[in-house]
C-alpha positions as CSV (number, residue, x, y, z in Angstrom):
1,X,-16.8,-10.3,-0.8
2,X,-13.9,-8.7,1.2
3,X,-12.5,-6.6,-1.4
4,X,-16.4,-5.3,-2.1
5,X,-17.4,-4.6,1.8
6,X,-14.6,-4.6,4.6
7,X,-13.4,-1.1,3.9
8,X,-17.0,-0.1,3.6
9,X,-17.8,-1.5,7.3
10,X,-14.7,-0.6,8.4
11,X,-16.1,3.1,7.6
12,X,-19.2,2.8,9.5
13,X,-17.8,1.9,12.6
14,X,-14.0,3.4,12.6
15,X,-13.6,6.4,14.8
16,X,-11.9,8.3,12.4
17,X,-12.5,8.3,8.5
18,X,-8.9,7.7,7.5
19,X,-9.2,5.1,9.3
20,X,-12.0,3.0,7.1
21,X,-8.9,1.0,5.0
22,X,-6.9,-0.1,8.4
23,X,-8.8,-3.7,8.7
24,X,-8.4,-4.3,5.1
25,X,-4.5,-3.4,5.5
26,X,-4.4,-5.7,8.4
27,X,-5.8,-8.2,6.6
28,X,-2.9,-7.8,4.4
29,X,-0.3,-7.9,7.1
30,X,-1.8,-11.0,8.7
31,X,-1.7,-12.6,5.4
32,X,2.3,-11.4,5.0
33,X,2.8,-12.8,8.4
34,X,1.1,-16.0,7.7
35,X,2.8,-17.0,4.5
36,X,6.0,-18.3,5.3
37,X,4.9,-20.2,8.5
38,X,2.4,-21.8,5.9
39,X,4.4,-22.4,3.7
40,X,6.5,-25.0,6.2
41,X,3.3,-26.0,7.6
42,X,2.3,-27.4,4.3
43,X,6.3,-28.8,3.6
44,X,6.3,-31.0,6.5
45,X,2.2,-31.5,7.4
46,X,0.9,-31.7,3.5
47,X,-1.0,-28.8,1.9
48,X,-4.5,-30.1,2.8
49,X,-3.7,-29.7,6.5
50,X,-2.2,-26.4,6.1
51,X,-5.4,-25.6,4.0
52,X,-8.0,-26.7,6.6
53,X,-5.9,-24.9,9.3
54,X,-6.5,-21.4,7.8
55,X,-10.3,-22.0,6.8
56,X,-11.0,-22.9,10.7
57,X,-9.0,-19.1,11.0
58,X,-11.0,-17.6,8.2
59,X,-14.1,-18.8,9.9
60,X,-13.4,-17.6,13.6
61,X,-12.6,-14.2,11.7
62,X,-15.8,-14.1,10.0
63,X,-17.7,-15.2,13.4
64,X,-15.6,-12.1,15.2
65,X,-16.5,-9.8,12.5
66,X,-20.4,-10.2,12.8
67,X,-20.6,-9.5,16.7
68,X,-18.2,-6.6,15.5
69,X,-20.0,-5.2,13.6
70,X,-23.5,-5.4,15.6
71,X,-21.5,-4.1,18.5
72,X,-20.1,-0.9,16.3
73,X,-16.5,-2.1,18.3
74,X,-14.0,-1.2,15.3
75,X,-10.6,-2.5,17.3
76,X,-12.6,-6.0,17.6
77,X,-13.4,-5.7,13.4
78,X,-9.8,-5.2,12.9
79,X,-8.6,-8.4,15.2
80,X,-11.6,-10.1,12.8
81,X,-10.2,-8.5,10.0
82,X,-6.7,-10.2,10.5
83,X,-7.8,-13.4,11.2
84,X,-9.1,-13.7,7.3
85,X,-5.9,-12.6,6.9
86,X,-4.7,-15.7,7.7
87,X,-7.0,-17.5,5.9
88,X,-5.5,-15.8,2.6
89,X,-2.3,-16.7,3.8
90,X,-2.8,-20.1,3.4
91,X,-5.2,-20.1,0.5
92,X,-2.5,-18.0,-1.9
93,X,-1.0,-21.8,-1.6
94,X,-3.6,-23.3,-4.4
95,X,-1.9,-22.3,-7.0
96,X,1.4,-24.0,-6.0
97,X,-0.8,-27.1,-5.1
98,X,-1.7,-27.1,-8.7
99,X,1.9,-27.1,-9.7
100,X,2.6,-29.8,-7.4
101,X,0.0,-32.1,-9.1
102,X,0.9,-31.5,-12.7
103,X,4.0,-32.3,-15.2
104,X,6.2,-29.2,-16.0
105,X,4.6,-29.0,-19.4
106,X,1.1,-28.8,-17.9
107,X,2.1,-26.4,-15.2
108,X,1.5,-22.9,-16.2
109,X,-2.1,-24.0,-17.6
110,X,-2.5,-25.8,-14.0
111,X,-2.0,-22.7,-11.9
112,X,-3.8,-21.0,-14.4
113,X,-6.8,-23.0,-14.4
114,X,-6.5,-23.2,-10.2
115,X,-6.9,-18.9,-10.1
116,X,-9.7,-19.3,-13.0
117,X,-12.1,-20.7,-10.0
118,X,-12.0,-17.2,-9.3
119,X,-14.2,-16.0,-12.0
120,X,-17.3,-17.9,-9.4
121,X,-15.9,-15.2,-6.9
122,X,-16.2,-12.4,-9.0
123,X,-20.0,-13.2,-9.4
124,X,-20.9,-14.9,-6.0
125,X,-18.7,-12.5,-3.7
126,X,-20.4,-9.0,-4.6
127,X,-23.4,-11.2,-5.2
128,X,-23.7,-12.6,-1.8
129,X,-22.5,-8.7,-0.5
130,X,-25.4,-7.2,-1.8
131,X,-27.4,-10.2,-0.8
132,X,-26.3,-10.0,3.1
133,X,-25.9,-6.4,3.5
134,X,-28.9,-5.9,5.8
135,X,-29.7,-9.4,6.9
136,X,-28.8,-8.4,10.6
137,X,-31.0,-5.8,11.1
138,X,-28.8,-2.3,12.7
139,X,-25.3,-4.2,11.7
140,X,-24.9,-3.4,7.9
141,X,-22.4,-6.2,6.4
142,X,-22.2,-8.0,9.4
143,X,-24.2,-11.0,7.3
144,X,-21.7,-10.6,4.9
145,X,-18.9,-11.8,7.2
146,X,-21.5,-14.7,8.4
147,X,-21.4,-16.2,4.9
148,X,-17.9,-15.9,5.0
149,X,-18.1,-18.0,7.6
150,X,-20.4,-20.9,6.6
151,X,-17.8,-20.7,3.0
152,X,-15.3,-22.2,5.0
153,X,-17.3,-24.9,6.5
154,X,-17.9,-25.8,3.0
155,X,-14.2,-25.5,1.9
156,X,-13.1,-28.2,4.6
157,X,-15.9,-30.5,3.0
158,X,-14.5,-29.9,0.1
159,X,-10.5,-30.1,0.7
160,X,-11.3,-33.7,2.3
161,X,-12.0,-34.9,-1.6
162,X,-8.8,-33.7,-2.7
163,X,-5.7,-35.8,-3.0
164,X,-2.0,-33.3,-3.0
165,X,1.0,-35.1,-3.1
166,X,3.2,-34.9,-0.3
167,X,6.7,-34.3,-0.5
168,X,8.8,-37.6,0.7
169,X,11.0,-37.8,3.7
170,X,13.9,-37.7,2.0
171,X,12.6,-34.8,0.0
172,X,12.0,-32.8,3.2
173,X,15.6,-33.2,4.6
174,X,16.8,-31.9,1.2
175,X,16.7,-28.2,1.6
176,X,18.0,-27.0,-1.8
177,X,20.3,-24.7,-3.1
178,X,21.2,-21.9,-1.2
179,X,19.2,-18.4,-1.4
180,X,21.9,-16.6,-3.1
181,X,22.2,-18.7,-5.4
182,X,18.6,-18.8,-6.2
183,X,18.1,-15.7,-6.6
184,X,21.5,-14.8,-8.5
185,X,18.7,-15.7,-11.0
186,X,17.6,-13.4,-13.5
187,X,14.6,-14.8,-14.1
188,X,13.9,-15.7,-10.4
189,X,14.1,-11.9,-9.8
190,X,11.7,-10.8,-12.8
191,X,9.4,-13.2,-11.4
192,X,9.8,-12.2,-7.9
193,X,9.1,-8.4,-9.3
194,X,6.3,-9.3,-11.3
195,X,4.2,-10.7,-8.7
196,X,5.3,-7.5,-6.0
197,X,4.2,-5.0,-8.5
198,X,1.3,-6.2,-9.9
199,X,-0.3,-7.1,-6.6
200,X,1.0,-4.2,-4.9
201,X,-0.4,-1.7,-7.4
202,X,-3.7,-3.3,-7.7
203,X,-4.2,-3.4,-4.4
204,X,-3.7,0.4,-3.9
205,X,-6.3,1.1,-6.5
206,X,-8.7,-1.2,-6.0
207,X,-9.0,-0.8,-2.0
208,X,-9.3,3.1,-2.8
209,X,-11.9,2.4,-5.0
210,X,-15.0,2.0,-3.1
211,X,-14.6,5.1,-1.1
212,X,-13.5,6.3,-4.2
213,X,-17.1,5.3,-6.4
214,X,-19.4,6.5,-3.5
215,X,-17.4,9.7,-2.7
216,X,-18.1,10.5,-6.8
217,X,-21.9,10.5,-5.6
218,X,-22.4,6.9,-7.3
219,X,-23.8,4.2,-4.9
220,X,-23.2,1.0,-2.9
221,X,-24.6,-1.0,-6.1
222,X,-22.5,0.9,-8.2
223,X,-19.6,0.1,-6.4
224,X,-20.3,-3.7,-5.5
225,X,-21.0,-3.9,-9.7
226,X,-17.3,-2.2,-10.8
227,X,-15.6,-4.5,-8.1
228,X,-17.6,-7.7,-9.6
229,X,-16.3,-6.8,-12.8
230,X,-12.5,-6.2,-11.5
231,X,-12.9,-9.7,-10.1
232,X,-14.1,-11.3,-13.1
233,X,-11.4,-9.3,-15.0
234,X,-8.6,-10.6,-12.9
235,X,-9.8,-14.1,-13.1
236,X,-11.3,-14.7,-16.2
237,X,-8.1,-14.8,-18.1
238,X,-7.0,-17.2,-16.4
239,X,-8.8,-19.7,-18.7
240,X,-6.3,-18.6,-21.3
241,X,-3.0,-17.5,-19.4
242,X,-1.3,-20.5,-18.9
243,X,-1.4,-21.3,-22.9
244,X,-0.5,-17.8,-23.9
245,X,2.5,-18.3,-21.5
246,X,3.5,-21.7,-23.6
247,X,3.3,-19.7,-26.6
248,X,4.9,-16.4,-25.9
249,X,6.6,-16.9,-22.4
250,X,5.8,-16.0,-18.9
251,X,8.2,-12.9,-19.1
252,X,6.4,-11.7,-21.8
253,X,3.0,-12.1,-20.1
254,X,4.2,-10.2,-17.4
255,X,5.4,-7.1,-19.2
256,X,2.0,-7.3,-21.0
257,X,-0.1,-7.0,-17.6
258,X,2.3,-3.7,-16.8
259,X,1.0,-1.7,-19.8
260,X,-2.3,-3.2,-18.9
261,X,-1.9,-1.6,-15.6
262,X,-0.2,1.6,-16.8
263,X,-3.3,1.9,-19.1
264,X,-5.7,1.8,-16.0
265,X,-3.9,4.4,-14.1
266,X,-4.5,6.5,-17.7
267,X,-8.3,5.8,-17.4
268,X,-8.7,6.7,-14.0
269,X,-6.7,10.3,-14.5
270,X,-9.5,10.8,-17.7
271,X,-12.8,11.2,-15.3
272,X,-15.0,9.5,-12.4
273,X,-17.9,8.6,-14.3
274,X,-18.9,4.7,-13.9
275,X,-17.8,3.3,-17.5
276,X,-14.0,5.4,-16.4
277,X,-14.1,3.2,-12.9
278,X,-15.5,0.0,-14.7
279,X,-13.0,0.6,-17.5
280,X,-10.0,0.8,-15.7
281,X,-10.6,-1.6,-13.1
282,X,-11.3,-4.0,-16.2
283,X,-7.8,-3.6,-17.2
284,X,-6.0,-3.6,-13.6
285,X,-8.0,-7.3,-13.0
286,X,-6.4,-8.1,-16.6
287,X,-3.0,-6.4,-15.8
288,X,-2.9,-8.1,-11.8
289,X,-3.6,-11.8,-13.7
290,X,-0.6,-11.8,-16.3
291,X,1.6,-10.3,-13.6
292,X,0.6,-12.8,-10.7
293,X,-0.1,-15.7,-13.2
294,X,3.0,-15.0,-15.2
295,X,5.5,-14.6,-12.2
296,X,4.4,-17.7,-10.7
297,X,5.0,-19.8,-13.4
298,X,7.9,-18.7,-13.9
299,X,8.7,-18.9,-10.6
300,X,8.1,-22.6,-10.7
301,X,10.5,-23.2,-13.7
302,X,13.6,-22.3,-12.0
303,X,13.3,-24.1,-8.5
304,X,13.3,-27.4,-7.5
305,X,11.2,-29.5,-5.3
306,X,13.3,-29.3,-1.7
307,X,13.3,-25.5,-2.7
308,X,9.8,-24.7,-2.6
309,X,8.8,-24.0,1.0
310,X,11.6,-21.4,1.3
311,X,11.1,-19.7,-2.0
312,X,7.6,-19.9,-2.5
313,X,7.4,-18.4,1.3
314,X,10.3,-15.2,0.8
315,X,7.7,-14.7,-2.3
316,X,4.4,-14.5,-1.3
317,X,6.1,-12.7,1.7
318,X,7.6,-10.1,-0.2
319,X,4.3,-10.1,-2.4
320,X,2.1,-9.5,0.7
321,X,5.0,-7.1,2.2
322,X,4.0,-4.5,-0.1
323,X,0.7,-5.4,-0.6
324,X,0.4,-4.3,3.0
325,X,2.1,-1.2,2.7
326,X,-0.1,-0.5,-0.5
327,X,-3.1,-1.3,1.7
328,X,-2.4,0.6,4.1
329,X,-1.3,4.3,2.0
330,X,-4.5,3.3,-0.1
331,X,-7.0,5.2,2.4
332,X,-4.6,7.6,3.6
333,X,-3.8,8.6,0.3
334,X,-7.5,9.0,-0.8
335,X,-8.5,11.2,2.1
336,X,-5.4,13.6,2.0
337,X,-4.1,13.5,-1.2
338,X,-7.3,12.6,-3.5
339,X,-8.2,9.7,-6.0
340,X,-5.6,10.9,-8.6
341,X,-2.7,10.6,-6.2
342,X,-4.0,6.7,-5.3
343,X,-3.3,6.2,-9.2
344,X,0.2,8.0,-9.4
345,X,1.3,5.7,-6.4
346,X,0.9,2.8,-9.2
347,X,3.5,4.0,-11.8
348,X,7.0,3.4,-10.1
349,X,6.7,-0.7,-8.9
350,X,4.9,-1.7,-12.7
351,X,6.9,0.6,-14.4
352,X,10.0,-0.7,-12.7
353,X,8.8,-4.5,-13.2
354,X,8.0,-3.5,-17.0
355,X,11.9,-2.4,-18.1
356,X,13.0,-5.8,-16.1
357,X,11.1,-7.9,-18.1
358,X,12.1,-6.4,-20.9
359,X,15.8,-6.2,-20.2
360,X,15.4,-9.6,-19.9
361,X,13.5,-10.1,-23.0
362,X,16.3,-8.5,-24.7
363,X,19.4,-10.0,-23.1
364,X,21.5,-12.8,-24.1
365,X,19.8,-16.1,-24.7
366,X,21.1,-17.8,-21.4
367,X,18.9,-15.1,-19.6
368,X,15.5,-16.3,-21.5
369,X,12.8,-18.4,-20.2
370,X,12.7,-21.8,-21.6
């Protein structure tokens, strides 16, 4: 439901067009910001705290947003904006939890099965857009951000049925190898790159392309329909991913959702008709879910327990680092440079993450995922 309306009603009440993407890029930073804090939140408080602590976050952003929006006050949108932020700060923390509850076998399939709740998103968010767009009479999309709102009430009901392990005293003293020698790595830096690239670049495309579908005279539906389908396409998979990654290995996933990125940027560059937006964004949902999916299991196979709160944090911070920066070039881009240039921007982080993997793939055995 963000992805589909927030740069959308960030338009209609920015003071400057160019301006239309900034609450979705500060939703972005805030979630950079939030995830190492999280991260130790969770290590020394248990991941169902740190989980209800950014749905109460999410929900006072969604609350903001709606007199935001029926005020027309963009600077109060953006501080809105933020605070959901810091809900996806926290929530990016599921698919660890997964990890946490399962067997090293089972792990890529858990975290892959975890991200697969996201194929409800892909139908309910756009759904529930379209559903809410003028509920508040004089405030499009401000009902949008009011079902936001309730979502989280139900997601604390929820959380208080789920039982996460919690990491023992003696555990949380531990703190691990050293950074250096974590990431001296191969494969902790492929994964690392993985997720920053794929999440980087489809974030620059997909913010884009809203303004992108109704600049092309196409409409709201139209747009709301392409992003339900880029949902479903970067969840869906998920069903699969973690037993492709037992069978071929998470580097190879990952250098699989590259080309599958590379060939969206191809589709985009052919025309702006819907099936060209449907298409590609099709196969930049595929490409993000064996990036994301694929780095973070691998991430998980070469760290060990007392190392998680520092390493899973310097990811998803470096992840949402340049996710923000992607965010936040993504309208700029569009409205001085054009929709072709938005795609261009794409190629150097995938293509970059694509001849790591397969250096790796093709480098002594010792450097090999298990």
């Amino acid at each position: 439901m963000v992805i589909t309306v927030t740069a959308l009603a960030g338009a209609s009440c920015a003071p400057i067009p160019s301006l239309a993407t900034l609450p979705l890029s500060l939703q972005f930073l805030a979630t950079m910001a939030t995830t190492v804090p999280a991260s130790y939140i969770m290590r020394h408080f248990g991941r169902r705290t740190g989980f209800i602590v950014g749905c109460v976050a999410g929900g006072i952003g969604g609350v903001i947003n709606v007199f935001a929006l029926i005020a027309g006050n963009f600077v109060l949108f953006c501080i809105g904006s933020a605070l959901i932020g810091v809900l996806s700060g926290f929530a990016i923390y599921y698919r660890f939890a997964a990890a946490d509850c399962a067997d090293d076998e089972s792990r890529p399939r858990a975290i892959s099965l975890v991200m697969a709740g996201g194929v409800i998103a892909a139908f309910s968010g756009p759904n529930l857009a379209r559903a809410t767009m003028e509920m508040i009479p004089g405030a499009n999309f401000a009902g949008a951000f009011a079902a936001i709102a309730v979502i989280q009430v139900v997601t604390v009901t929820l959380l208080f049925f789920i039982d996460i392990p919690r990491l023992t005293a003696e555990e949380r003293k531990d703190q691990g190898r050293p950074f250096g020698q974590i990431l001296s790595q191969p494969r902790a830096i492929v994964a690392m790159l993985g997720g920053i690239a794929g999440y980087s670049a489809m974030t620059l495309v997909m913010t884009a392309t809203p303004l992108a579908v109704v600049g092309h005279s196409l409409t709201f539906g139209d747009a709301a329909l392409i992003i339900q389908w880029h949902v479903l396409a970067m969840f869906a998979p998920s069903f699969f991913t973690g037993s492709i990654i037992k069978r071929i290995g998470a580097v190879t996933v990952i250098a699989l959702g590259a080309l599958l990125i590379l060939g969206c940027v191809v589709i985009n560059l052919q025309g702006t008709t819907i099936l060209h937006f449907s298409a590609a964004l099709i196969a930049l949902g595929l490409g993000w879910n064996f990036m994301f999916v694929g780095g973070t299991a691998l991430l998980t196979s070469v760290i060990a327990k007392p190392e998680q709160a520092k390493v899973q944090g310097l990811n998803d911070f470096l992840v949402f680092s340049f996710v923000a920066i992607a965010s936040l070039s993504s309208g700029a881009t569009f409205q001085s440079l054009g929709w072709e240039a938005v795609n261009l921007g794409a190629l150097p982080g995938v293509g970059l993450a694509l001849l790591a993997a397969l250096w790796l793939l093709l480098s002594k055995p010792a450097n090999r995922p298990a």
